[in-house]
C-alpha positions as CSV (number, residue, x, y, z in Angstrom):
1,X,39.5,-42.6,-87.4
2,X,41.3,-40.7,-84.9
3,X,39.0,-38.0,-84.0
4,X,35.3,-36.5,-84.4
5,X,34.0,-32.7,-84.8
6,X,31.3,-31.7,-83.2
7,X,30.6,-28.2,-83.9
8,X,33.8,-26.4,-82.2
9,X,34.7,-29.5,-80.3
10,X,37.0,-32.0,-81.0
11,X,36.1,-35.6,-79.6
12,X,39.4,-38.0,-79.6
13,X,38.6,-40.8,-79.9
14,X,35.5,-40.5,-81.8
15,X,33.5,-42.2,-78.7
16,X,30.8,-41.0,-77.4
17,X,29.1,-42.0,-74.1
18,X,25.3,-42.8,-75.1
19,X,22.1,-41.4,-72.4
20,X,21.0,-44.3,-70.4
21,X,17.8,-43.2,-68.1
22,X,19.2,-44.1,-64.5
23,X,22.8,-44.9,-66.0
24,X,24.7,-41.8,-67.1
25,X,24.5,-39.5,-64.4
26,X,27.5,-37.5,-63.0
27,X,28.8,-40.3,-60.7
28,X,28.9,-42.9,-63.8
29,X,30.5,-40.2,-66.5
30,X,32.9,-39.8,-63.8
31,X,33.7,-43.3,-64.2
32,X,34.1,-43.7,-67.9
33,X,36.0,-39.9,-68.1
34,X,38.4,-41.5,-65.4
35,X,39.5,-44.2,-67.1
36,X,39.5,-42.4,-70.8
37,X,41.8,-40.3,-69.0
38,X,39.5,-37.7,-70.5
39,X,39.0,-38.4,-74.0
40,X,35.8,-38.8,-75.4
41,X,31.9,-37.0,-75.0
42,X,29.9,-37.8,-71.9
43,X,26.4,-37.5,-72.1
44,X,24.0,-36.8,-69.5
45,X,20.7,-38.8,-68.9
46,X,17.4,-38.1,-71.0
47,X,16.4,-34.6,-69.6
48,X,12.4,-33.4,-70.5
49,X,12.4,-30.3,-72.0
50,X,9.5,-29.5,-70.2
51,X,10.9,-30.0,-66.8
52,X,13.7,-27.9,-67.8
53,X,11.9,-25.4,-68.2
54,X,9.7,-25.8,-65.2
55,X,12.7,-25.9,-63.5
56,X,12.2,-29.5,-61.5
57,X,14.3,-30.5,-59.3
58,X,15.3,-33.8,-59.9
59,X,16.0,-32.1,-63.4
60,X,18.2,-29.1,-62.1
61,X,20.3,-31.8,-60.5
62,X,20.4,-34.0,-63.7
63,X,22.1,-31.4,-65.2
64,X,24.5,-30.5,-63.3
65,X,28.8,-31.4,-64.6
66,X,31.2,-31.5,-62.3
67,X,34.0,-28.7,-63.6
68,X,36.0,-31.6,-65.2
69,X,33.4,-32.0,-67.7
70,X,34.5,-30.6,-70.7
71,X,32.7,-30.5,-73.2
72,X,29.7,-30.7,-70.9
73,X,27.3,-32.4,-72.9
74,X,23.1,-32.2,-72.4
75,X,20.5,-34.6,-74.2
76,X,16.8,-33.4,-74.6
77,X,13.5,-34.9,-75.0
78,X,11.1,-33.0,-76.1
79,X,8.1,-33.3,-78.6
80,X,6.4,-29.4,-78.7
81,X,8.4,-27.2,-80.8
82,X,7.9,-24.1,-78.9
83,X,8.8,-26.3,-75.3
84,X,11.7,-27.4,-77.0
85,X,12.9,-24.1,-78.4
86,X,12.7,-22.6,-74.5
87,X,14.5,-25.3,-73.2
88,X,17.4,-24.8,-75.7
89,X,17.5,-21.3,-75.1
90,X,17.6,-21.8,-71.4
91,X,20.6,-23.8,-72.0
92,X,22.3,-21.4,-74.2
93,X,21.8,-18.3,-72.3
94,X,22.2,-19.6,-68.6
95,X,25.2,-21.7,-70.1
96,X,24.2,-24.9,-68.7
97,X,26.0,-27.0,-71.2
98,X,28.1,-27.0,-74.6
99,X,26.2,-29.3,-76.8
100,X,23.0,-30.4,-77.1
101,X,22.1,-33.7,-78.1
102,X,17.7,-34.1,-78.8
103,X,16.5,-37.6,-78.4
104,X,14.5,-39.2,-81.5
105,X,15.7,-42.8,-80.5
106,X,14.0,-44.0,-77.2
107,X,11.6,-46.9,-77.7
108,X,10.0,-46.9,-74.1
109,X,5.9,-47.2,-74.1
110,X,5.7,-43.9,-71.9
111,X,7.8,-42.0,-74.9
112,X,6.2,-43.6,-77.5
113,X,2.6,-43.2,-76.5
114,X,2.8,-39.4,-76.3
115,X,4.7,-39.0,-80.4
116,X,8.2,-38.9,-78.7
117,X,11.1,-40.6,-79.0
118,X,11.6,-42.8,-81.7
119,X,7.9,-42.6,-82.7
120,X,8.4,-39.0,-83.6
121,X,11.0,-39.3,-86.9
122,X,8.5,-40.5,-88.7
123,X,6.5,-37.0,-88.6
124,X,8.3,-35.3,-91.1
125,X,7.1,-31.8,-90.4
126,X,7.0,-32.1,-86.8
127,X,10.7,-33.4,-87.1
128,X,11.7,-30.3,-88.7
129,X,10.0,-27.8,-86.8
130,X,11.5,-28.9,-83.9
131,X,15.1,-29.4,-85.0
132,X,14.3,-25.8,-86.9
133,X,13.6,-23.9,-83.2
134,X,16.6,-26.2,-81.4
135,X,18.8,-24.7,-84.0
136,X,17.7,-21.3,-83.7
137,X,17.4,-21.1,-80.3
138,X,21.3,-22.7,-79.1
139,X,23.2,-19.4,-80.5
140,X,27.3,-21.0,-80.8
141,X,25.9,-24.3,-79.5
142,X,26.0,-27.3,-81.5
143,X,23.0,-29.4,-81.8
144,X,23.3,-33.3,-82.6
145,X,21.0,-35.8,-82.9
146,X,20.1,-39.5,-82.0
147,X,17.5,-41.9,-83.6
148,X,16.4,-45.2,-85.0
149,X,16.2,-46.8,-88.2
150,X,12.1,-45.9,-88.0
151,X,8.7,-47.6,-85.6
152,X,9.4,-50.7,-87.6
153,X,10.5,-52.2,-91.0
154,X,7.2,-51.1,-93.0
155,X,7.2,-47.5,-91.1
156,X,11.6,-46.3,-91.7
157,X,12.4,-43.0,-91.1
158,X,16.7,-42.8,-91.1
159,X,16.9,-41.5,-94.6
160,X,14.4,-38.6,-94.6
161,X,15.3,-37.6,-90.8
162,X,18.7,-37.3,-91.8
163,X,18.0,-35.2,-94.9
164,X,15.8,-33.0,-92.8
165,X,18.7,-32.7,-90.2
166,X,21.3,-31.4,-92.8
167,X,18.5,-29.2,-94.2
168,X,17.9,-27.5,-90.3
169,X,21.5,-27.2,-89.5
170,X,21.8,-30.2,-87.6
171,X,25.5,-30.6,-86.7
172,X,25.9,-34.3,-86.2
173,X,23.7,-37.9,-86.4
174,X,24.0,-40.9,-84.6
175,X,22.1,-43.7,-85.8
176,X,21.1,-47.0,-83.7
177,X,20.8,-49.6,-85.8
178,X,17.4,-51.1,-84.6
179,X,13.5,-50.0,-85.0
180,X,11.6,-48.9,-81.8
181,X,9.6,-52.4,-82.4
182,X,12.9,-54.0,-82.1
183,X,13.9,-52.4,-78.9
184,X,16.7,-54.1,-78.0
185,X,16.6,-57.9,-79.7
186,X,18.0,-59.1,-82.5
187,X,21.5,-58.0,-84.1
188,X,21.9,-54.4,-85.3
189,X,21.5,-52.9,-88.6
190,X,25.8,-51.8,-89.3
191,X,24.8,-51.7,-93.3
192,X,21.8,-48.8,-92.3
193,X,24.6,-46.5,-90.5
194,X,26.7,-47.3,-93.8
195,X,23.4,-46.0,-96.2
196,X,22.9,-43.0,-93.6
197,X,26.8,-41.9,-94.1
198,X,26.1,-42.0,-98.0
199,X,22.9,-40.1,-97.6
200,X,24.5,-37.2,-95.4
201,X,27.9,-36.6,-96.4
202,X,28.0,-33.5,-95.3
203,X,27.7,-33.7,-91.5
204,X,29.2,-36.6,-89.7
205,X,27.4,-39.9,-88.9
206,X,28.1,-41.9,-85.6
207,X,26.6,-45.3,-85.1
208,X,25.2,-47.4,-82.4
209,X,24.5,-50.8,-81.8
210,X,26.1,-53.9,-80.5
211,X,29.1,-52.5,-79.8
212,X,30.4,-54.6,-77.0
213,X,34.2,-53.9,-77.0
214,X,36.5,-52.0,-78.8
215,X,37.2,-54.1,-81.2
216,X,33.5,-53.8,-82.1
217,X,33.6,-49.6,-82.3
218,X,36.7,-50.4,-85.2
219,X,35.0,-52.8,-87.1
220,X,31.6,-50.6,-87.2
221,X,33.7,-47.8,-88.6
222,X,35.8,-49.8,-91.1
223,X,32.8,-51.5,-92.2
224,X,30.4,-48.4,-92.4
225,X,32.8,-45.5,-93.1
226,X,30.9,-43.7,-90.2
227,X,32.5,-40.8,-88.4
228,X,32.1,-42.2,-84.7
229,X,30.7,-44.2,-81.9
230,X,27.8,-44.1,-79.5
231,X,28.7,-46.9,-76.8
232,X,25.4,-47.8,-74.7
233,X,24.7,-51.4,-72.8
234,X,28.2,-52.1,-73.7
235,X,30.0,-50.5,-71.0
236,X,27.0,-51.5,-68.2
237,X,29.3,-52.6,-65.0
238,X,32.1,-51.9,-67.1
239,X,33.5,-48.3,-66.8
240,X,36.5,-49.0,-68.2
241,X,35.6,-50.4,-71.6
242,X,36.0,-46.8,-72.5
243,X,40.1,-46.9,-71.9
244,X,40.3,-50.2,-73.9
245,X,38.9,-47.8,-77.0
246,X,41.2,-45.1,-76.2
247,X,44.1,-48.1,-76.4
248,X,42.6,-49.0,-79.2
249,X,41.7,-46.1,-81.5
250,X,45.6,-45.5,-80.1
251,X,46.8,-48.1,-81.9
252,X,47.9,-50.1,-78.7
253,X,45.3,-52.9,-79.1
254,X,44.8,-55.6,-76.7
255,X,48.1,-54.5,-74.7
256,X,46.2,-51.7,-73.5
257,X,43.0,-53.3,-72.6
258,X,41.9,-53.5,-68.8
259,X,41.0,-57.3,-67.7
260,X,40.1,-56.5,-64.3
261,X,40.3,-59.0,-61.5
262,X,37.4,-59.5,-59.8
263,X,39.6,-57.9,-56.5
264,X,39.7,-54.8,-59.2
265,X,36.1,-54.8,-59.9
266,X,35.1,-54.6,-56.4
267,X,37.0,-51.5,-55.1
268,X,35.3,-49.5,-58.6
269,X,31.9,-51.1,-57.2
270,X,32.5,-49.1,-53.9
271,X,33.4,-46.5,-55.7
272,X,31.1,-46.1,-57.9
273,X,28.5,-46.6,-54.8
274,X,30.8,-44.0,-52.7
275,X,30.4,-41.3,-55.9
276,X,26.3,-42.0,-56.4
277,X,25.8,-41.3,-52.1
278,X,27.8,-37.9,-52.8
279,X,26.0,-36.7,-55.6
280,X,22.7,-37.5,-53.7
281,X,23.5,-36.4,-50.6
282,X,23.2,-39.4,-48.9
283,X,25.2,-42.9,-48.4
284,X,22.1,-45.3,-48.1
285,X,20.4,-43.7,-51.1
286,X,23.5,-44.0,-53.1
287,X,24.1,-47.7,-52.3
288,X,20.5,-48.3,-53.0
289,X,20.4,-46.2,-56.6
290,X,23.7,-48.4,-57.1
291,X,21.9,-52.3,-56.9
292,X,21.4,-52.3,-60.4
293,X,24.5,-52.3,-61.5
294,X,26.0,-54.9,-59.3
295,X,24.7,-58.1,-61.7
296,X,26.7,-56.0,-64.7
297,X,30.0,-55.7,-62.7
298,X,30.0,-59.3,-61.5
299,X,29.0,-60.8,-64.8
300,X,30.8,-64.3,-65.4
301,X,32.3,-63.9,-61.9
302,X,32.0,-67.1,-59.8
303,X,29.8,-65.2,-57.0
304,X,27.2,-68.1,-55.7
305,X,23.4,-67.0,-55.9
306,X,23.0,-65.9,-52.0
307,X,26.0,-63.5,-51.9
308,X,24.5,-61.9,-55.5
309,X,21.1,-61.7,-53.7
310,X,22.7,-59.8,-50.7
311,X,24.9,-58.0,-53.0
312,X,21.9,-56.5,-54.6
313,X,20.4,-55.5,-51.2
314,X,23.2,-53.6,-49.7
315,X,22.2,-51.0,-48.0
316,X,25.5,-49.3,-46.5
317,X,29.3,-49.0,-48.2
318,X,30.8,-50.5,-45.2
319,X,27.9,-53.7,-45.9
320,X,29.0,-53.5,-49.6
321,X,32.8,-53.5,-48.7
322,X,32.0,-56.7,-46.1
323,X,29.9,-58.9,-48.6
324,X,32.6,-58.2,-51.7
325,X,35.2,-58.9,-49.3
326,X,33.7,-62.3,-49.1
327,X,34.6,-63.3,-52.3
328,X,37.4,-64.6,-54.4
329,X,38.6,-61.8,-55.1
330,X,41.7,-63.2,-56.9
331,X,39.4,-64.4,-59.7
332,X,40.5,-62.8,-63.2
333,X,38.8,-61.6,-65.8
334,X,36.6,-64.0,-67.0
335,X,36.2,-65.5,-70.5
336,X,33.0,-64.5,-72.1
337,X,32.1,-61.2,-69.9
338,X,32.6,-58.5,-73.0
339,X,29.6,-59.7,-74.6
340,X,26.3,-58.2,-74.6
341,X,24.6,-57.3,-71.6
342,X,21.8,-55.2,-70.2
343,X,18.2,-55.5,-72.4
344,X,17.6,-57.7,-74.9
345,X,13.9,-58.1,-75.0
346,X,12.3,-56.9,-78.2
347,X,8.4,-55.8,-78.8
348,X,6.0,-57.0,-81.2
349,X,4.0,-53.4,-81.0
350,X,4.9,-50.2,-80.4
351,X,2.2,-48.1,-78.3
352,X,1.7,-45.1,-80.5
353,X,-1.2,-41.8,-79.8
354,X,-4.0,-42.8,-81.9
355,X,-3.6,-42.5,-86.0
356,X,-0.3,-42.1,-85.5
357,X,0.8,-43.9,-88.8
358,X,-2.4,-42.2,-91.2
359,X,0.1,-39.8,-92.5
360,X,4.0,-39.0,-92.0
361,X,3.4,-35.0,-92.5
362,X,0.4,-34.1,-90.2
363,X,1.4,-33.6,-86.9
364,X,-1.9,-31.7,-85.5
365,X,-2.9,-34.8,-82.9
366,X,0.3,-33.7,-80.9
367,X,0.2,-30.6,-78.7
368,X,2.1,-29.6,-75.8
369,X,0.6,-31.6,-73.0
370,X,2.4,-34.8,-74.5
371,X,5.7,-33.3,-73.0
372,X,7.1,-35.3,-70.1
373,X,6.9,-34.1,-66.5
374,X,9.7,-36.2,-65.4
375,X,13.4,-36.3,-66.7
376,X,15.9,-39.1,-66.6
377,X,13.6,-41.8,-69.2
């Protein structure tokens, strides 16, 4: 349980940082590497193969690591073979990353709509074909990938998706334990991560889903044998969740976990709002990009509902600095803030192109004008 190979690199702990569209760009994996001291795989934020290869902007700067980043770690979206194949290659030969990472998990209706995301696992040819030219096309690079159990419980798609990985050359799987009409509701699936591991023995498994400390990632490996941990809403407003598994995977156990006080909290707050103005080139837009986390970071925090509000409109560090300051900051950690947090809504439907569901193994209703423009989700 003490470490995970991914192609040449070795990830200790087995942790891995999962893509959050408007979450895991370079100011957050600063965060988490910072208090892992380090040790574990950082990945970036959903990036559209298309838009790669167009060369957008917003997307050029999405893919930029800082020179700590090691490995530096890229995850793609893509649903055209031949897109996703140039993008690759881009990546490979302009050396933009070390490992590539394709998303077959995301639930959103804007994925969904076009065959992406966790819609597209359940086209078995198209599957291959594009983990066939991803392969081909990253050289030395090795290429993981992320999913869902399948659309829904009548449509699953883990079992044959990972087959078809092993079959492509697929170095590594992470599972989420949910469908896309799940999205996030309900409890995860830990006994489909276990069936996955049995079904692909020969590459390793990572799993995902309600882990919300790091007693959580343990138990999900002890209970499904799997090889690793994708860590997602779980570490929302709480950067350092990814020291505590460090401590933990260490041995060290609770001794070694952070319990912030709330005095703590605030001055990683500014921070993190200081690091998001830098990467964007400006203060105000960094504060502002930065509101969303502030109800994660003061979760179970005695705050009072006007001083969240203004919290949450900040529009300078200085104002940030000033309204935290108000607080009580000697509060300490509070009892119930490691649970879960971030979405929890589910769906009934998942928006899918038309006839999506006649038949798993024709793929001619997608074509390349389903690709994204934009990256980041």
């Amino acid at each position: 349980m003490s470490q995970l190979a991914i192609g040449p690199h070795t990830v200790q702990p087995p942790v891995v940082l999962a893509p959050m569209a408007g979450i895991t760009n370079a100011p957050f994996r600063t965060l988490c590497r910072e208090f892992s001291g380090g040790r574990g795989l950082f990945v970036s934020e959903m990036i559209t193969t298309r838009a790669l290869v167009e060369r957008n902007e917003k997307t050029m700067q999405l893919v930029h690591f800082d020179a700590s980043e090691k490995p530096r770690s890229i995850q793609l979206y893509g649903v055209d073979p031949a897109t996703v194949g140039k993008a690759v290659r881009m990546i490979a030969e302009e050396d933009l990353a070390d490992h590539i990472d394709l998303n077959f998990g995301c639930p959103v209706p804007k994925v969904t709509r076009k065959g992406g995301g966790s819609a597209l696992p359940y086209k078995r040819n198209l599957l291959r074909s594009i983990l066939r030219e991803a392969v081909a096309g990253a050289g030395d690079l090795p290429v993981t990938m992320k999913m869902r159990k399948g659309i829904d419980d009548d449509h699953l798609t883990y079992l044959d998706a990972g087959r078809i990985a092993v079959e492509e050359g697929v170095t590594a799987v992470a599972l989420h334990g949910r469908t896309a009409a799940q999205h996030y509701a309900g409890t995860a699936d830990w006994d489909a991560i276990a069936r996955l591991k049995d079904a692909v023995p020969e590459i390793p498994v990572l799993g995902n889903g309600d882990i919300w400390s790091a007693e959580d990632a343990v138990r999900m490996m002890r209970r499904t044998g799997c090889d690793g941990v994708v860590v997602g809403r779980g570490c929302l407003g709480r950067p350092w969740l990814f020291g505590d598994l460090v401590a933990a995977f260490d041995g060290r156990g609770e001794s070694g976990y952070a319990r912030p006080t709330l005095r703590e909290v605030a001055d990683v707050m500014v921070r993190h709002a200081g690091l998001l103005g830098e990467w964007l080139g400006d203060e105000a837009r960094g504060v502002i990009d930065f509101r969303k986390h502030v109800a994660w970071y003061t979760k179970g925090f005695s705050v009072g509902s006007q001083l969240r509000q203004r919290l949450s409109v900040a529009a300078s560090l200085a104002e940030l600095r000033e309204l935290l300051d108000q607080l009580d900051l000697e509060q300490s950690w509070p009892a119930g803030a490691d649970g879960p947090r971030g979405r929890t809504h589910g769906r009934n439907r998942v928006v899918l192109p038309d006839g999506w569901l006649k038949d798993p193994y024709d793929c001619a209703s997608v074509t390349a004008d389903a690709e994204l423009e934009t990256s980041g989700g």
